[in-house]
C-alpha positions as a Markdown table, in Angstrom:
| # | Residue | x | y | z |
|---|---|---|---|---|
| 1 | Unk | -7.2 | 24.5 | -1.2 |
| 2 | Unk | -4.1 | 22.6 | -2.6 |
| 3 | Unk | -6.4 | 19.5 | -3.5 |
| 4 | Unk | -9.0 | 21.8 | -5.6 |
| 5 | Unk | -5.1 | 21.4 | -8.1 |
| 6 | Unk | -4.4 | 17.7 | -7.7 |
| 7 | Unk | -4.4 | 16.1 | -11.1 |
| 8 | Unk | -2.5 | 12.9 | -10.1 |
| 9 | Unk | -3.7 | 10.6 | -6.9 |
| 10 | Unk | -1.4 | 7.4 | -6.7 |
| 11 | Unk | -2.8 | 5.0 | -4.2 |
| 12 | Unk | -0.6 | 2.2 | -2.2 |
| 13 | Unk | -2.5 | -0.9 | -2.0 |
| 14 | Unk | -2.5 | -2.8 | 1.0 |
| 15 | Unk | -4.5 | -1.6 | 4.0 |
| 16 | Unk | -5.7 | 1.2 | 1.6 |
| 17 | Unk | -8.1 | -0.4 | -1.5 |
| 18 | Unk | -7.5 | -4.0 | -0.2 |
| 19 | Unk | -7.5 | -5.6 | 3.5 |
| 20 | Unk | -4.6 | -8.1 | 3.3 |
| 21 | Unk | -3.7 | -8.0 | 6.7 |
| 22 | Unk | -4.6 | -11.8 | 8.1 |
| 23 | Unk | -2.8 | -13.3 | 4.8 |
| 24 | Unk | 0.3 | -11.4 | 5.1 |
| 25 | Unk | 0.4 | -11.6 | 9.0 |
| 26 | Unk | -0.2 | -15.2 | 8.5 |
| 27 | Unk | 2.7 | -15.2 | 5.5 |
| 28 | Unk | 4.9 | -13.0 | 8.0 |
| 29 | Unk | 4.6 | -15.5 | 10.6 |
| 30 | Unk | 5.5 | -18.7 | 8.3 |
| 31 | Unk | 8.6 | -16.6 | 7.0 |
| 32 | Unk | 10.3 | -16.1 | 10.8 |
| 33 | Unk | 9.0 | -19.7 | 11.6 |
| 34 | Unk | 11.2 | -21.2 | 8.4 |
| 35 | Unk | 14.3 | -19.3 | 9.5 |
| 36 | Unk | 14.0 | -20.8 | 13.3 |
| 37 | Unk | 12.6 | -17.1 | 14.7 |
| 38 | Unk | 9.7 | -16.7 | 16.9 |
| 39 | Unk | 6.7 | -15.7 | 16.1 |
| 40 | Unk | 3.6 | -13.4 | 17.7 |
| 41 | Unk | 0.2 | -12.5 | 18.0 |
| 42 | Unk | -1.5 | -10.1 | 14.9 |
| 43 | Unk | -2.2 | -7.5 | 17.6 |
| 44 | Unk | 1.9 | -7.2 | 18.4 |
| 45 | Unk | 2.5 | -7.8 | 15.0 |
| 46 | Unk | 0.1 | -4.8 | 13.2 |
| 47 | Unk | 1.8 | -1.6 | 14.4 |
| 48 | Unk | 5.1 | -2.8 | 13.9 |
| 49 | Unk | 5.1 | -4.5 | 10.8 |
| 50 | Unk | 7.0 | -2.9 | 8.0 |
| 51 | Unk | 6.8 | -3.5 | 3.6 |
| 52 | Unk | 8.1 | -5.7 | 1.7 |
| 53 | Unk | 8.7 | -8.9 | 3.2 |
| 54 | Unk | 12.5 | -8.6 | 2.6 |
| 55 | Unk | 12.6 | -5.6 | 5.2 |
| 56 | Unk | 11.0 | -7.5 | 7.5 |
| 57 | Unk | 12.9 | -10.3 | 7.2 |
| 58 | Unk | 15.7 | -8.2 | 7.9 |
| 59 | Unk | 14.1 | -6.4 | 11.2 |
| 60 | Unk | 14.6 | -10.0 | 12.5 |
| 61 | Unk | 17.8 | -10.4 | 11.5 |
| 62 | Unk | 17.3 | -13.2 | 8.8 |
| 63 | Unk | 20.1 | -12.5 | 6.4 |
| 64 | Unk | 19.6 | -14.7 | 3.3 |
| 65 | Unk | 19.5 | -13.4 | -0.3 |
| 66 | Unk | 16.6 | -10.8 | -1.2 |
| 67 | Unk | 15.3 | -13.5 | -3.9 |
| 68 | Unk | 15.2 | -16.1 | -1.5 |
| 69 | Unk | 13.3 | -14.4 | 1.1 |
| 70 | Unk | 10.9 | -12.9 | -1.1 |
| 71 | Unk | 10.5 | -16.4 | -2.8 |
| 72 | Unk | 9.6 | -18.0 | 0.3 |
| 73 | Unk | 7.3 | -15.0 | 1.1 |
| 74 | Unk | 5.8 | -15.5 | -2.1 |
| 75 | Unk | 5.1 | -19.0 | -1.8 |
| 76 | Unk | 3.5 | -18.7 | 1.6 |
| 77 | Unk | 1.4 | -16.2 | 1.2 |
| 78 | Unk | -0.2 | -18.4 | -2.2 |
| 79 | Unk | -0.5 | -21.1 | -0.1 |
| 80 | Unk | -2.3 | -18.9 | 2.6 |
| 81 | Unk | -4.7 | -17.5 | 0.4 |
| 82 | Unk | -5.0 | -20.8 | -1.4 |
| 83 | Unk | -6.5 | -22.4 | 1.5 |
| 84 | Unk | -9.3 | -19.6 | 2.0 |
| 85 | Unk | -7.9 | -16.7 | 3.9 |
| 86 | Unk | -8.5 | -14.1 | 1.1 |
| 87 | Unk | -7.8 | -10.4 | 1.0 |
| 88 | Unk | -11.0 | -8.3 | 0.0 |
| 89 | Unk | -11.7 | -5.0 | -1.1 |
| 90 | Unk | -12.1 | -2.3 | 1.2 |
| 91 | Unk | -15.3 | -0.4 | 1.3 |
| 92 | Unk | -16.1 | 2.7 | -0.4 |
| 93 | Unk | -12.7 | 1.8 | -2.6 |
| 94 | Unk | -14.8 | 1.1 | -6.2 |
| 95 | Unk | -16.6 | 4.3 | -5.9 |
| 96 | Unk | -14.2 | 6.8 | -5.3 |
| 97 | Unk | -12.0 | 5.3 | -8.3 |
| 98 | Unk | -14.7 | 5.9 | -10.6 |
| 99 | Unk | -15.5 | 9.4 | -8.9 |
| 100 | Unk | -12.2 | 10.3 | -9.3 |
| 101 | Unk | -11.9 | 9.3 | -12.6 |
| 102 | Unk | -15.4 | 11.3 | -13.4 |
| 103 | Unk | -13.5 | 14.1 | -12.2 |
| 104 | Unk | -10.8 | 13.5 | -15.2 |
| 105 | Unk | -7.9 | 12.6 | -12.2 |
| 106 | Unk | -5.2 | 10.4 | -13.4 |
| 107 | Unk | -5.0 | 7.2 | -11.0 |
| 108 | Unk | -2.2 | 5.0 | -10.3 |
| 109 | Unk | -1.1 | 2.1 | -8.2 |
| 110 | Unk | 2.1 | 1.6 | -6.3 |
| 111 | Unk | 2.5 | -1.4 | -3.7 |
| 112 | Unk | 5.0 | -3.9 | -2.3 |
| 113 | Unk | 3.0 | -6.1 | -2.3 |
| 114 | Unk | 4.2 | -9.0 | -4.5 |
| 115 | Unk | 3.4 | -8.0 | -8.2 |
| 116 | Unk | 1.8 | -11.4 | -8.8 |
| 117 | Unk | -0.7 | -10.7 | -6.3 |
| 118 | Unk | -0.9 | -7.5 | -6.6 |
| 119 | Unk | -2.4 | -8.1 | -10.8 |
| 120 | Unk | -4.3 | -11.3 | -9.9 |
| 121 | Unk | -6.7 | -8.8 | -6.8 |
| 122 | Unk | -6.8 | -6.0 | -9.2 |
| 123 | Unk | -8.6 | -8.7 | -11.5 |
| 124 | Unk | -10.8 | -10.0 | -8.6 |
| 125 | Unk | -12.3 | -6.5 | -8.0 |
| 126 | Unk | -12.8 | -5.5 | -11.1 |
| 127 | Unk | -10.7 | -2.3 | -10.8 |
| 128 | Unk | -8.2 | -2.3 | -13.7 |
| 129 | Unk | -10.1 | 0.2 | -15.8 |
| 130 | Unk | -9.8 | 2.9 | -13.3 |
| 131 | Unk | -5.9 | 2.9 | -13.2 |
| 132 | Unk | -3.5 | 4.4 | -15.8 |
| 133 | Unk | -0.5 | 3.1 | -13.7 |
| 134 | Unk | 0.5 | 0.3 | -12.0 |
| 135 | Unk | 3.3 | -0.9 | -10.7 |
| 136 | Unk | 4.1 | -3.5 | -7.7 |
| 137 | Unk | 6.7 | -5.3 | -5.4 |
| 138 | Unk | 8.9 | -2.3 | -5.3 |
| 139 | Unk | 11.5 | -2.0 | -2.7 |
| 140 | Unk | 11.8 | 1.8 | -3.2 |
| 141 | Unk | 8.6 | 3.9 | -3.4 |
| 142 | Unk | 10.5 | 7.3 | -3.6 |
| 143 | Unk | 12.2 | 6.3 | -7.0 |
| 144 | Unk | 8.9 | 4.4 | -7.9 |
| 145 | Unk | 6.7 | 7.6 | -7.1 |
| 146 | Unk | 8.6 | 9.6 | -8.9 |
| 147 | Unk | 8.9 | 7.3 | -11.8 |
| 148 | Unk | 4.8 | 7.2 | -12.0 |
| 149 | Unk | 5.0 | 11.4 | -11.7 |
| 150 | Unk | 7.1 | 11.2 | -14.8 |
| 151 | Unk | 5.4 | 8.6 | -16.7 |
| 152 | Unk | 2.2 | 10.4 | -16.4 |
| 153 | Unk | 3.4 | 14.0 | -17.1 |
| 154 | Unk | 2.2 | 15.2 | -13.5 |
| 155 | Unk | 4.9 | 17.4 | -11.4 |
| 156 | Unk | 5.0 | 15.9 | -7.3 |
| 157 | Unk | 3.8 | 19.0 | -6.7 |
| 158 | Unk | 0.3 | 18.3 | -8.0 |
| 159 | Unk | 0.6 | 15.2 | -6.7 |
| 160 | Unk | -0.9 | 13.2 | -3.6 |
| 161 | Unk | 0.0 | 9.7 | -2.2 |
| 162 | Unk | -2.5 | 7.5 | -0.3 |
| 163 | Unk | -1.3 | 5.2 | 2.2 |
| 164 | Unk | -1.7 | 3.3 | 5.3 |
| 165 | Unk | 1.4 | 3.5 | 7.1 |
| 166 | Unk | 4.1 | 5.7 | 8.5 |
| 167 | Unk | 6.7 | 5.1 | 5.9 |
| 168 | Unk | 3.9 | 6.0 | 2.8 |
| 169 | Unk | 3.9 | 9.3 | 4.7 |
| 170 | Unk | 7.2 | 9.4 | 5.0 |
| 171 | Unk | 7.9 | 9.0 | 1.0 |
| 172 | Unk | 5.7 | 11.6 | 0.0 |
| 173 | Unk | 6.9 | 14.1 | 1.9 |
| 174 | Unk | 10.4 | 13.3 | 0.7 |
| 175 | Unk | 9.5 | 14.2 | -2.7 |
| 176 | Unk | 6.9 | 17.3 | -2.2 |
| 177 | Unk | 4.1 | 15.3 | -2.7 |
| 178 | Unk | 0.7 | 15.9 | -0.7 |
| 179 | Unk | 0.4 | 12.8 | 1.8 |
| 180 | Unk | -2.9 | 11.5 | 2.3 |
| 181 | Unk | -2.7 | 8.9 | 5.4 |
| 182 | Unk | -5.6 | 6.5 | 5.8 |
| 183 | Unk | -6.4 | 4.5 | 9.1 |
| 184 | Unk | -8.2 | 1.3 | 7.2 |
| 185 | Unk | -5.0 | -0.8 | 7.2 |
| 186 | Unk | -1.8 | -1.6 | 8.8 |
| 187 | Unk | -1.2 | 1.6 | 10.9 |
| 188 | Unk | -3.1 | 3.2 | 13.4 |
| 189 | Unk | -4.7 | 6.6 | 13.7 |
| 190 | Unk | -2.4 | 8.2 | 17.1 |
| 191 | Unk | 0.6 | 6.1 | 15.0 |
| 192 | Unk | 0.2 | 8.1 | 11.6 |
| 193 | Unk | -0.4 | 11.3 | 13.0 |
| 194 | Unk | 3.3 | 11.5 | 14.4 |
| 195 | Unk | 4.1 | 12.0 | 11.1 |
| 196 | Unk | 2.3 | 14.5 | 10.8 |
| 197 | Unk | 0.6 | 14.0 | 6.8 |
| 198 | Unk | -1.3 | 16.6 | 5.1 |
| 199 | Unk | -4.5 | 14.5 | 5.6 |
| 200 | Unk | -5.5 | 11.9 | 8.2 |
| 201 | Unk | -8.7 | 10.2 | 7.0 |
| 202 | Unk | -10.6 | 7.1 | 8.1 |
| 203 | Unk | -12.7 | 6.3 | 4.9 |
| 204 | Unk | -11.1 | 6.2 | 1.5 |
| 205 | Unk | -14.3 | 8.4 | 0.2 |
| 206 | Unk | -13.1 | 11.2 | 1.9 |
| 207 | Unk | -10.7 | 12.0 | -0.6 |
| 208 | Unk | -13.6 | 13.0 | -2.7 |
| 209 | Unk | -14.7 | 15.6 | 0.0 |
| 210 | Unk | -11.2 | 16.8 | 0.0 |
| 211 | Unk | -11.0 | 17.5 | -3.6 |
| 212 | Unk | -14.0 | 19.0 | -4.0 |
């Protein structure tokens, strides 16, 4: 199996090692109400959201500068999690880091979610020490997964992506790397199997089983 080869895992963030959802629903929701747009309920909201804020923003037709809506973004999603509604770590996510790493995998981070964030949760659950990459707020993951591929000496092809929603699959597949789509976050199972990735799980410790 192709996995039994995989030297490099790179794993999105949001939806797959932390549940962010409520915050950046709630953050979503405060963005469209500051540019006069309606908002919606989280259940309308979930399948159809898309990363980062900016592209959002622009689903809705808010055309201000990419700084300014990813300023405001910023600023209410702090304030969000400020007042108590915190993201936390998904289940099972410690353990698998540190079985993958027992394994001698290299381990690295790509998100949109805001790089500010992104380095303070990393802190919060203790998980630093089991990446050798990380980089957040990106705009373009194909360039950025690339980019990690390089800085880490490991050809796509040897490569897998985790991630929680259809455009994750999407970018791996662009660049020949192995797509690994989970259903703990923003997308749903029947949504991420229309695109089809090499591996649909539903608990981040699978990837273990699948290496194995």
């Amino acid at each position: 199996m192709f996995m039994n080869k995989c030297e490099l895992i790179i794993f999105d963030w949001s939806g797959v090692i932390s549940d962010d959802r409520l915050p950046v629903y709630q953050a979503n929701m405060k963005l469209l109400e500051s540019y006069g747009k309606p908002t919606f309920s989280f259940e309308k909201w979930l399948p159809e959201t898309i990363a980062p804020a900016v592209s959002f923003a622009r689903k809705f037709g808010i055309s201000d500068s990419d700084e300014k809506i990813a300023g405001a973004y910023q600023k209410y999603l702090d304030e969000i999690v400020d007042k108590g509604t915190r993201p936390t770590v998904l289940p099972g996510s410690e353990k698998t880091l540190s079985l993958l790493k027992e394994r001698n995998k290299k381990v690295a981070l790509l998100s949109s979610h805001p790089t500010e964030n992104l380095e303070k949760e990393i802190d919060e659950y203790n998980l630093r020490k089991y990446f050798d990459f990380v980089v957040g707020g990106v705009s373009d993951k194909i360039v950025n997964l690339q980019n990690i591929c390089d800085e880490l000496a490991v050809p796509p092809m040897y490569s897998a992506y985790v991630g929680d929603m259809i455009a994750d699959v999407i970018t791996a597949k662009a660049l020949g790397i192995t797509s690994i789509a989970i259903t703990t976050g923003y997308h749903s199972k029947e949504v991420l199997e229309k695109e089809n990735p090499d591996y649909l799980i539903e608990d981040i410790s699978k990837i273990i089983e699948i290496i194995q």
